[in-house]
C-alpha positions, 0 to 999 in steps of 0.5 A, spaced: 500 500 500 504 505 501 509 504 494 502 506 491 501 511 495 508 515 494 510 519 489 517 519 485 515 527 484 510 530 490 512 530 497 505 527 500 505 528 508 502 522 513 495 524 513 494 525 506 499 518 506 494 516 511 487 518 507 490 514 501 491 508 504 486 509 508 488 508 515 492 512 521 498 517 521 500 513 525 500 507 521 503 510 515 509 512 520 509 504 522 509 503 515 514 507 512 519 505 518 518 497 516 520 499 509 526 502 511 528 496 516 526 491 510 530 495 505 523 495 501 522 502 499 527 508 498 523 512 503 525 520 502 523 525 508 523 532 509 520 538 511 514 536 506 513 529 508 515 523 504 516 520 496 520 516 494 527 518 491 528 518 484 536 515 485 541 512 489 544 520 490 538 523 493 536 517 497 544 517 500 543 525 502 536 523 505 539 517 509 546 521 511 541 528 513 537 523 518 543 520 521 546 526 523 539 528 526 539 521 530 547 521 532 545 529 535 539 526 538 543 521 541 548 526 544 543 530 547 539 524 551 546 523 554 546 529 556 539 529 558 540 522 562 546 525 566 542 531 568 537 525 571 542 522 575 544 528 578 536 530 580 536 523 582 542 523 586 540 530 590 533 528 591 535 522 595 543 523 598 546 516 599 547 514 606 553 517 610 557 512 612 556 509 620 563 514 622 560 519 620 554 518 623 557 518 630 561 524 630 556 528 628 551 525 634 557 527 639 
């Protein structure tokens, strides 16, 4: 169904993606990552939706432009991660060892 839907010359957005055929965004969306996984479809997406790419060069920018946006991302949520831990550590201190515990009760 979604090789009928895309276009090699018009960008096609997931709800009209999903109008043609006839399910969910959502689906679409499902739909156009299984293909990639699968090597199915030479899946294009952008700013204006999705289409298929016409030849190798224009899938190979397409791929390369979403790789870097994913390796951003990953760094970004190991920063994000890091500030978790933080939070966590401050919210709930580990416990101080007995040593200090009794010097501090004297």
């Amino acid at each position: 169904m979604l090789s009928e839907a895309l276009s090699r010359d018009v960008y096609r957005t997931k709800r009209q993606l999903a109008e043609l055929m006839r399910c969910t965004p959502r689906d679409v969306e499902h739909a156009v990552e299984q293909a990639r996984k699968r090597s199915q479809l030479p899946v294009l997406s952008g700013p204006d939706g999705y289409r298929l790419a016409r030849n190798p060069e224009e899938l190979a920018y397409n791929v390369e432009r979403r790789h870097k946006r994913a390796m951003v991302q990953l760094v970004t949520i190991q920063g994000e991660k890091a500030y978790l831990e933080r939070w966590r550590a401050h919210l709930n201190p580990p416990d101080e060892p007995a040593a200090v515990q009794e010097a501090i009760q004297w």
